[in-house]
C-alpha positions as CSV (number, residue, x, y, z in Angstrom):
1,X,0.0,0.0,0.0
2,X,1.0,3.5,-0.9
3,X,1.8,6.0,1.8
4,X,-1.5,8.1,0.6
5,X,-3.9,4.8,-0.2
6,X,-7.2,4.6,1.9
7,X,-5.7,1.9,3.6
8,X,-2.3,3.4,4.4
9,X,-3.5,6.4,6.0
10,X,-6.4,4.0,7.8
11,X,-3.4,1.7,9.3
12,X,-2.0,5.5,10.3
13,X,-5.4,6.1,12.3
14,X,-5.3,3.0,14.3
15,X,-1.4,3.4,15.1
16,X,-1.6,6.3,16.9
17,X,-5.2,6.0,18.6
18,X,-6.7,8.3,16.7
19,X,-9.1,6.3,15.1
20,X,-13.1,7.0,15.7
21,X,-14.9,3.6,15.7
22,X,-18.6,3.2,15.1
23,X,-20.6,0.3,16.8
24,X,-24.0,-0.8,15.1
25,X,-26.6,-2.1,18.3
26,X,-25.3,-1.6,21.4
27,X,-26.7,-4.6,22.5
28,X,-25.0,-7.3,24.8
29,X,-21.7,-7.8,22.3
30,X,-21.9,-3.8,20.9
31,X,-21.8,-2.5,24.4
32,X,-19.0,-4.2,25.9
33,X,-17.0,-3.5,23.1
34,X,-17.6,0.6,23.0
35,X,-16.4,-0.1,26.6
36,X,-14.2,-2.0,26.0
37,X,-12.8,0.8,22.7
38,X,-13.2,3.6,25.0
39,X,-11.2,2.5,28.3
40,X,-8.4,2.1,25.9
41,X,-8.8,6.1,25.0
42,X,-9.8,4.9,21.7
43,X,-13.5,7.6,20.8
44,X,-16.6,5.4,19.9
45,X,-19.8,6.5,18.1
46,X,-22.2,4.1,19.1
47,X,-25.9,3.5,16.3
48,X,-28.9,2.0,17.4
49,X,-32.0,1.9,16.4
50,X,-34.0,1.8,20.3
51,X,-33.8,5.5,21.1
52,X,-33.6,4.6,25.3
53,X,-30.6,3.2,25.0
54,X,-28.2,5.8,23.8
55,X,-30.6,8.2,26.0
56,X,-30.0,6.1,29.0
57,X,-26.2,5.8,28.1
58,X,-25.9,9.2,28.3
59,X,-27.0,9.5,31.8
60,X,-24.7,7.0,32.5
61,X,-26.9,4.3,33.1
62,X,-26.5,0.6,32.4
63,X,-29.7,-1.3,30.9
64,X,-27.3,-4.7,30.8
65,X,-26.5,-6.2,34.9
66,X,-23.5,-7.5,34.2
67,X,-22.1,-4.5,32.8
68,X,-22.5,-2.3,36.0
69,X,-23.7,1.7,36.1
70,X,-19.9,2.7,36.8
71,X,-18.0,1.2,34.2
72,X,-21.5,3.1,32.0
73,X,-21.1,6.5,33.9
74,X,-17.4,7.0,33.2
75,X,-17.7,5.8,29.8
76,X,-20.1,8.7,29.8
77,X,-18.3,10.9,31.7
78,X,-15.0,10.2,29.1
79,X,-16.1,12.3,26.2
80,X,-14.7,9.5,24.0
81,X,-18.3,8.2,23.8
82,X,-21.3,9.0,21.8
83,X,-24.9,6.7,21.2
84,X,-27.3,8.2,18.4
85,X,-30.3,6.8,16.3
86,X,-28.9,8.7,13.7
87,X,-27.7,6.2,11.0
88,X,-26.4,9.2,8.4
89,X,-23.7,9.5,10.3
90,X,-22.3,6.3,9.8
91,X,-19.6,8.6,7.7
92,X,-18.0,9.5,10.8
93,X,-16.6,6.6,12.3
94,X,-13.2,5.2,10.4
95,X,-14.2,2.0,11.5
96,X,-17.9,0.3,11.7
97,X,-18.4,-2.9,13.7
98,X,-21.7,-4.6,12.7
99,X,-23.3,-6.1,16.3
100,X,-27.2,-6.8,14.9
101,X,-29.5,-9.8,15.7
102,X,-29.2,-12.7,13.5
103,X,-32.2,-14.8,14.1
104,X,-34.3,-17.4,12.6
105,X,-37.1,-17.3,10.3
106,X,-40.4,-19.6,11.8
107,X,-39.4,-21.9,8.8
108,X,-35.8,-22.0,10.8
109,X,-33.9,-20.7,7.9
110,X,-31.4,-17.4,8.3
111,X,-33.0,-13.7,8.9
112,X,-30.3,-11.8,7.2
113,X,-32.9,-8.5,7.8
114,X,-31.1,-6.8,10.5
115,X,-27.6,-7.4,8.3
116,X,-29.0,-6.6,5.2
117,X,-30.2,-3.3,7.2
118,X,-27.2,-2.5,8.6
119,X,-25.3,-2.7,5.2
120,X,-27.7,-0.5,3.5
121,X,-27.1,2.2,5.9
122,X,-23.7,2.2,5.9
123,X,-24.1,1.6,2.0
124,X,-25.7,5.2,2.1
125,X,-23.0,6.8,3.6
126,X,-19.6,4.7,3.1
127,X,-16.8,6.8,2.0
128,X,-13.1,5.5,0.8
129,X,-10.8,4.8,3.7
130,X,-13.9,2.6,6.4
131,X,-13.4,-0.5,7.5
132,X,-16.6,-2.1,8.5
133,X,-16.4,-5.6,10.5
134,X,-19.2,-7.9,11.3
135,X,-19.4,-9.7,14.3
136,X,-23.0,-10.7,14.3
137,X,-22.9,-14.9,13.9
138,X,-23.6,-15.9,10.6
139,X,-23.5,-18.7,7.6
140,X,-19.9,-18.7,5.8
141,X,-19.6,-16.3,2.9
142,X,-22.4,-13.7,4.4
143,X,-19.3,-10.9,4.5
144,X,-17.7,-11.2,1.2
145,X,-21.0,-12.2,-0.4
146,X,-23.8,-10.0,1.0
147,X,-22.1,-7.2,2.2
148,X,-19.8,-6.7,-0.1
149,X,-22.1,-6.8,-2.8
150,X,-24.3,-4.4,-0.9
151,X,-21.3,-2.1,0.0
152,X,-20.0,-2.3,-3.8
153,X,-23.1,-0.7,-5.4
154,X,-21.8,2.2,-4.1
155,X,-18.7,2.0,-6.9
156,X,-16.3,1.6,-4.1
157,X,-13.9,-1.2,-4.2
158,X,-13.5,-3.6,-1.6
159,X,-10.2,-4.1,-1.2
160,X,-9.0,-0.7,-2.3
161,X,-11.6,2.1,-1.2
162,X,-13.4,0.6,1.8
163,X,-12.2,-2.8,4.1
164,X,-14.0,-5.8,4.9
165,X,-13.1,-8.2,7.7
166,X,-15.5,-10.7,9.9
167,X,-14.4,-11.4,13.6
168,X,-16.8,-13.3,15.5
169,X,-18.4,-11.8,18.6
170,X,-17.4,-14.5,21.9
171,X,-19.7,-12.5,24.6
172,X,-20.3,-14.6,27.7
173,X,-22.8,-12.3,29.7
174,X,-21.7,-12.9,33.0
175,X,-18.6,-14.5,33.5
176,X,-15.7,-13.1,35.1
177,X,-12.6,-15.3,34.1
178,X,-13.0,-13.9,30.7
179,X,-13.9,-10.9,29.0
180,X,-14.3,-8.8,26.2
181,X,-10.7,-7.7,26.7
182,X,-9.3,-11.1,28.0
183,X,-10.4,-13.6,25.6
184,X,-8.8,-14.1,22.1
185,X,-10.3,-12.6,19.1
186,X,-11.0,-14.8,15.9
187,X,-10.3,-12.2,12.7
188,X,-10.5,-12.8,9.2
189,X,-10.5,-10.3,6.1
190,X,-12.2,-10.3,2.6
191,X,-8.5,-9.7,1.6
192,X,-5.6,-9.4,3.5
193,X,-5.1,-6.2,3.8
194,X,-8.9,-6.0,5.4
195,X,-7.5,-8.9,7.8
196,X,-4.4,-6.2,8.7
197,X,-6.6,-3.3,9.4
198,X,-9.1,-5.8,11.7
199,X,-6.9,-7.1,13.0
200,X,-4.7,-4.1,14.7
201,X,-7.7,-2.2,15.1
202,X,-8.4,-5.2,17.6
203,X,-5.0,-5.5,18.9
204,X,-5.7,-2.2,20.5
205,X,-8.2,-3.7,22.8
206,X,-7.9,-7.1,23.5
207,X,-5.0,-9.4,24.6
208,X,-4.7,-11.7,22.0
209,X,-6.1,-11.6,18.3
210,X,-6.1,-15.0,16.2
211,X,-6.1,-14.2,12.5
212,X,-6.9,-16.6,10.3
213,X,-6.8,-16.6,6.3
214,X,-10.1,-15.3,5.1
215,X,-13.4,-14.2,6.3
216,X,-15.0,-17.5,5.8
217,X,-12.8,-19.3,7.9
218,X,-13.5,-16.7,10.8
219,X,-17.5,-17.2,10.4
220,X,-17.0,-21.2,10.3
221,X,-14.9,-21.1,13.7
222,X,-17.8,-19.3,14.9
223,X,-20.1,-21.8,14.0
224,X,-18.0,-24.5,14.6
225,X,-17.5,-23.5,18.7
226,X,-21.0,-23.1,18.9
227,X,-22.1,-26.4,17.0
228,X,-19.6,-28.2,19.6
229,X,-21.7,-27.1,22.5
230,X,-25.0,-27.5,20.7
231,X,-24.2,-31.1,19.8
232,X,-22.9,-31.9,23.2
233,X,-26.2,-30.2,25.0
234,X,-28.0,-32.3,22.7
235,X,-26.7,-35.4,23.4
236,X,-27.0,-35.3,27.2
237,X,-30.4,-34.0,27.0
238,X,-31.2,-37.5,24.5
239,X,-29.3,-39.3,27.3
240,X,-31.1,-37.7,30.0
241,X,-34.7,-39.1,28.1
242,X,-33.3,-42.5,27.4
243,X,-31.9,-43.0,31.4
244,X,-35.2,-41.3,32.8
245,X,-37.2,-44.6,31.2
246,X,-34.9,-47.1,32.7
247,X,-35.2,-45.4,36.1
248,X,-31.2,-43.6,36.0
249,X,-30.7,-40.1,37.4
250,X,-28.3,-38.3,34.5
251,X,-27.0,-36.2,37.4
252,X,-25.7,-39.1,39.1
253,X,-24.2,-40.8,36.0
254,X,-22.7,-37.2,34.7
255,X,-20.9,-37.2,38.2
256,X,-19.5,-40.3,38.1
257,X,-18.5,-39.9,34.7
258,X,-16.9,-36.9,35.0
259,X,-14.1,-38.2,37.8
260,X,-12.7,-39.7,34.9
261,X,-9.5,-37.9,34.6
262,X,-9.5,-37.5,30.4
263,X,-11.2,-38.4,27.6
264,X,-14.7,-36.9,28.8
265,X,-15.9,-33.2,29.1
266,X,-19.2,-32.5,31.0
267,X,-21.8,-30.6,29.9
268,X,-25.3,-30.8,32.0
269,X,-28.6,-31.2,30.4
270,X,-31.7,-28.9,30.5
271,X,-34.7,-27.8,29.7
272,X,-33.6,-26.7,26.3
273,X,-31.0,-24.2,24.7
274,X,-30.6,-20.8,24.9
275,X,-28.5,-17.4,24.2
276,X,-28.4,-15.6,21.0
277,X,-25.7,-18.6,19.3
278,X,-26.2,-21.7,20.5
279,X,-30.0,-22.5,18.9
280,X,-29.3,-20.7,16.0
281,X,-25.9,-21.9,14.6
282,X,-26.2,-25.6,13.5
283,X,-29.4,-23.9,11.2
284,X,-26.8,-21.7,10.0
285,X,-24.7,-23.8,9.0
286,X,-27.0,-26.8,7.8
287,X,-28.7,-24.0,5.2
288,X,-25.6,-23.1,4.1
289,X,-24.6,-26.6,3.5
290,X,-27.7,-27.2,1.1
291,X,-26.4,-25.1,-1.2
292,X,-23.1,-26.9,-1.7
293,X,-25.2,-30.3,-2.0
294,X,-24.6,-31.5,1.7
295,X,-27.1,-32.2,4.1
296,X,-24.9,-32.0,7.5
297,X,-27.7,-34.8,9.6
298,X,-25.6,-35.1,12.8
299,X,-26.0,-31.3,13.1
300,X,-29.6,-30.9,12.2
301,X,-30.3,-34.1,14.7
302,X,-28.5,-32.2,17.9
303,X,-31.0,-29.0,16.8
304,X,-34.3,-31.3,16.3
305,X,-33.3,-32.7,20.2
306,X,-32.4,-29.7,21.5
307,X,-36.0,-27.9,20.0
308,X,-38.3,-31.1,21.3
309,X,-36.7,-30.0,25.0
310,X,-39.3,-27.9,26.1
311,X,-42.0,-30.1,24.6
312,X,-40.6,-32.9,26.9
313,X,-40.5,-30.9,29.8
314,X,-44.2,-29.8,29.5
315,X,-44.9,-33.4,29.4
316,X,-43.0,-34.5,32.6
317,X,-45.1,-31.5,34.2
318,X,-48.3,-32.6,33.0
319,X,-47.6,-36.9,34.1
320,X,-46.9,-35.2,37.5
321,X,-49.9,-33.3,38.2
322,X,-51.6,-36.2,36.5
323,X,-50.3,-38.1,39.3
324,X,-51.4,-35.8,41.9
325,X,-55.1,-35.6,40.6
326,X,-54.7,-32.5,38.5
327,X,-55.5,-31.1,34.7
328,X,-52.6,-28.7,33.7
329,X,-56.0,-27.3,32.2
330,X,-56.4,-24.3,35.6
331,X,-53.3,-24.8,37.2
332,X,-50.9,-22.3,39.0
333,X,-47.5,-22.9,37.1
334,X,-44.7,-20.6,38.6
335,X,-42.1,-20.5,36.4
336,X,-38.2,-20.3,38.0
337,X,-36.2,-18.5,36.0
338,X,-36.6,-16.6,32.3
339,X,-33.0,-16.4,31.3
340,X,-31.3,-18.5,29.1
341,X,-28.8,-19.3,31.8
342,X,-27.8,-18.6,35.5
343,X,-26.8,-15.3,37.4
344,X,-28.0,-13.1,34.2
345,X,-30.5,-10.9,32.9
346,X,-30.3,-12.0,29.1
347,X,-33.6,-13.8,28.2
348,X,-32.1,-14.2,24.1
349,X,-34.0,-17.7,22.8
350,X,-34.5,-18.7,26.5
351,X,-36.1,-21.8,26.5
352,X,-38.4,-20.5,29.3
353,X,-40.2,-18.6,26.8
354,X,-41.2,-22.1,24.5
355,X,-42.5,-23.4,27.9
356,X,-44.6,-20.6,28.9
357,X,-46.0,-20.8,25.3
358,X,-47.0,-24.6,25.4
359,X,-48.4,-23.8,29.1
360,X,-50.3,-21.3,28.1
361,X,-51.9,-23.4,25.2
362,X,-52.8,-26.2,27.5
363,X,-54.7,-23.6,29.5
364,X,-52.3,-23.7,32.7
365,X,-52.3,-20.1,34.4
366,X,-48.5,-19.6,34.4
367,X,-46.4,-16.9,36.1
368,X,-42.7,-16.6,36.7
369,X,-40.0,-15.7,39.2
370,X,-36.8,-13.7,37.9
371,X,-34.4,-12.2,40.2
372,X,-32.6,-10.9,37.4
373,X,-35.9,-9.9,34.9
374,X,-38.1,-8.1,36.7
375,X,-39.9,-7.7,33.5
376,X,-40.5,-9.8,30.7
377,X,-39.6,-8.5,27.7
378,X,-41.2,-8.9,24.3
379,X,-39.5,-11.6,22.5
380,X,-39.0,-11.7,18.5
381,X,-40.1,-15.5,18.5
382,X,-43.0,-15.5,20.8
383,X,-44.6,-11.8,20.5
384,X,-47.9,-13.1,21.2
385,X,-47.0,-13.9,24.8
386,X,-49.0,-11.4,27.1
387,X,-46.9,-9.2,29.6
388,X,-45.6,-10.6,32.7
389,X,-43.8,-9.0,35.8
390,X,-41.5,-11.4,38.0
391,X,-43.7,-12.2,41.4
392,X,-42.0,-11.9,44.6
393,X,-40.7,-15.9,46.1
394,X,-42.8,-15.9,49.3
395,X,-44.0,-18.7,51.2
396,X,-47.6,-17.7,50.0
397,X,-46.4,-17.6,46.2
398,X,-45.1,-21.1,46.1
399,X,-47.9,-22.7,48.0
400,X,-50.5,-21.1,45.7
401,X,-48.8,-22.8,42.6
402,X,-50.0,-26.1,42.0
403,X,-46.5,-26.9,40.4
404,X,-43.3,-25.0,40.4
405,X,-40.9,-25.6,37.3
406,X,-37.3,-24.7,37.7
407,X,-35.6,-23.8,34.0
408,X,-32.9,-21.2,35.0
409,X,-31.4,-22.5,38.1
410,X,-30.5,-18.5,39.1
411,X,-28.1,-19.0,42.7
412,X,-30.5,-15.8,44.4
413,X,-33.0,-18.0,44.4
414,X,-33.5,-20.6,47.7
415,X,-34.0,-23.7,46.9
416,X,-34.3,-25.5,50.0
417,X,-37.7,-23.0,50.7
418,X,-38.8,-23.9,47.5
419,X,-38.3,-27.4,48.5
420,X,-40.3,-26.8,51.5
421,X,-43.4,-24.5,50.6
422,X,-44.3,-26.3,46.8
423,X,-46.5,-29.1,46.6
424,X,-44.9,-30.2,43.3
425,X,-41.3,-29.2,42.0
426,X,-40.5,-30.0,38.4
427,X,-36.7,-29.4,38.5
428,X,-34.6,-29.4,34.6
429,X,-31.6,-28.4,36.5
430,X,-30.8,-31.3,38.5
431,X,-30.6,-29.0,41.9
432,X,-33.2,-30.8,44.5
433,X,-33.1,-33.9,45.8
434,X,-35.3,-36.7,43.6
435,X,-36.0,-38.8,47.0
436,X,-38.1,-35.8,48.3
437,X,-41.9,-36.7,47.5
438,X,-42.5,-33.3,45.6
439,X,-39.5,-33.4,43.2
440,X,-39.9,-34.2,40.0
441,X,-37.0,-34.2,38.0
442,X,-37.5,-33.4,34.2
C-alpha cells in the first residue's frame, strides 16, 4: 500500500489511537466493546436503532447487569463516547463494527434482515478509507457475499476504497474469568489487507487476536465453537430421556463420569437451549450446507433434540400433576427463571419462553420468578406472549402454585424454601433432591 492509499492512511489512524470507531446495536456484544474501545482512549460512536438506550447511556446508566452503572457512567463521563439513532452519520466513524441480531425465520432458515439493514445504511454513507467488520454470527460467505455486494453498489472497491473483515463476537454475559478484553479474538479479512486493518484495530483492545486466512474461515470457527456445544447439550439432554425410562438419574451418571480424569468433558442437560448462538448456529450452518449439496444430519439431529426439550419438559409437568389428581387445564404454574442461563439478565432464545407458550396453550395459568428480569420482555419468537412481571418468592407464592418448574437454576434464588413450601417441584436443573416426595425431576 501507498503512503496516501485509503488503507495506508487508515493503518495510520489505528497506530496512533486516533481512530473514531462506530458500533452498530449496542446490545449485549456492541456495548461491551464501545467499553471496552473507550477504556483504551480509543472515541466510539455508538448507532442504534432503540432510542432509550443511547438516551440512558448518556445519563450514564447501564440497561445490561452485568455491565454495571460505573463502568456506564465514566464511559459517559469520558467524552470519547457518543450513542445516536442517527444512522447518516455512519460517515463518521473510520471504522464500523456490525453487532445486529441474526435470528431465525419460523421456517428455521437465516433472517439476514437486521444485516442486510445495517449494510444498506452504511451503503448510504460509506466513503473511501472505512473499515466495517461484522461480528454478528452468521453462515460462511455472508461478509464477502452480502455485504460486499451491498457495499460495492456504491462504486467503491472492496479491497482498495473501503475494508471488509469478519471477527466473531465470543460474549459470555456474565462471566468473570473472561472478558471482552481477556479472551482471544477470531479475525479474518475479505482480503488481507482488510484482515491487517481488523486485526490491529483489535490488537488495540484485547490481549490476543487470532487471524486466520479469510473471512469465511472466521465465520466457520464461529459456528464451529457453537455447533460443539449444541451437539454436546443435545446429546445429554437425549441421554437424559433414554436413562429417565430405565429409572437412572443423569445427574448421578454425569458425576461419576466426569471423575474420569481425560477423555470426557461434562456438559449438564436442561430444559432446552438458549443465548443468542447456540440454537441458532447448527441452522446456519446446515442451510448453508444445502447449497453446496450436503445435508450435515448429525448437526440438524442435535438441533431437532435440543427444540423437542421444552416439549418434553411440558410433558414430565403434565404426568406429574396427573399423578397428583390435577389437569394442567387451571393450574398455578410458577415458572423459575426466564433467562437462558444462570446469574444473568439476558432472556435471548431462553427456553423458558417455549415453555410458557405450550403452558399457556394447554390452558395452565402460568407466572414466573426472575431475580434478574423483573420484566418480561417482548421476544422476537414468541410476541404473542401477554406481559408478565417477576412475582415476589414468598412462602404464599409457592404454595398457591400447583406446580413450580425450575428452567434457570439462578443461585438468588432458595432452593431448599422452595423445597419446603411447593406441593410439586418439576426441576430441569438437577438441583433438588429426587428422594423428596414433591420433586420431579425433568
Amino acid at each position: 500500500m501507498t503512503e496516501t492509499s485509503p488503507a495506508a492512511v487508515l493503518a495510520d489512524k489505528i497506530r496512533d489511537h486516533s481512530v473514531r470507531v462506530g458500533i452498530i446495536g449496542l446490545g449485549y456484544v456492541g456495548l461491551p466493546l464501545a467499553m471496552a474501545f473507550v477504556e483504551k482512549g480509543i472515541r466510539v460512536l455508538g448507532f442504534d436503532v432503540d432510542p432509550d438506550k443511547p438516551a440512558r447511556l448518556a445519563r450514564g446508566e447501564s440497561y445490561i447487569q452485568h455491565l454495571g452503572s460505573d463502568r456506564v457512567a465514566a464511559m459517559a463521563r469520558s467524552g470519547r463516547f457518543e450513542a445516536t439513532t442517527d444512522f447518516l452519520r455512519l460517515h463518521e466513524p473510520d471504522a464500523i463494527l456490525i453487532c445486529v441480531p441474526t435470528p431465525l425465520t419460523p421456517q428455521r432458515e437465516p433472517d439476514m434482515s437486521y444485516v442486510e439493514r445495517s449494510a444498506r445504511q452504511i451503503k448510504a454513507c460509506l466513503r473511501p478509507g472505512q473499515l466495517v467488520i461484522l461480528e454478528s454470527t452468521t453462515y460462511p460467505g455472508t461478509t464477502d457475499e452480502l455485504l460486499k455486494g451491498i457495499l460495492e453498489e456504491t462504486g467503491l472497491r472492496s479491497g482498495v476504497d473501503f475494508f471488509l473483515a469478519f471477527s466473531p463476537e465470543r460474549e459470555d454475559p456474565g462471566r468473570k474469568d473472561f472478558t471482552t478484553t481477556t479472551t482471544p479474538k477470531v479475525v479474518g479479512g475479505v482480503d488481507p489487507i482488510a484482515g491487517d486493518l481488523a486485526q490491529a484495530l483489535y490488537d488495540l483492545i484485547v490481549a490476543r487476536t487470532v487471524r486466520v486466512s479469510t473471512a469465511r474461515v472466521a465465520e466457520a470457527s464461529k459456528l464451529t465453537e457453537n455447533i460443539f456445544r449444541a451437539v454436546n447439550i443435545a446429546l445429554v439432554n437425549e441421554l437424559k430421556m433414554v436413562y429417565d425410562r430405565m429409572g437412572i438419574d443423569i445427574w448421578e451418571v454425569l458425576d461419576g463420569a466426569e471423575t474420569k480424569p481425560f477423555g470426557f468433558m461434562r456438559f449438564n442437560p436442561g430444559p432446552g437451549w438458549g443465548g443468542h448462538c447456540i440454537p441458532l448456529d447448527p441452522f446456519y450452518l446446515a442451510w448453508k450446507a444445502r447449497e453446496f449439496g450436503e445435508a450435515p444430519k448429525f448437526i440438524e439431529l442435535a438441533g431437532d433434540i435440543n427444540v423437542r426439550m421444552p416439549h418434553y419438559v411440558v410433558q414430565k409437568l403434565l404426568l406429574a400433576l396427573n399423578e397428583r389428581g390435577k389437569a394442567v387445564k387451571g393450574s398455578q404454574v410458577l415458572i423459575l427463571g426466564i433467562a437462558y442461563k444462570k446469574d444473568i439478565d439476558d432472556p435471548r432464545e431462553s427456553p423458558a419462553f417455549e415453555i410458557i407458550h405450550l403452558l399457556l396453550g394447554l390452558g395452565a395459568e402460568v407466572s414466573y420468578h426472575d431475580p434478574h428480569i423483573p420484566v418480561a420482555p417482548r421476544m422476537r419468537t414468541w410476541p404473542h406472549l401477554p406481559p408478565m412481571r417477576s412475582r415476589p418468592l414468598t412462602p404464599e407464592t409457592l404454595r398457591a402454585a400447583d406446580a413450580v418448574l425450575i428452567v434457570t437454576d439462578h443461585t438468588a434464588v432458595d432452593y431448599d424454601a422452595v423445597a419446603e413450601h411447593a406441593h410439586l417441584v418439576v426441576d430441569t436443573r438437577g438441583r433438588l433432591d429426587p428422594r423428596r416426595p414433591n420433586i420431579v425431576r425433568a
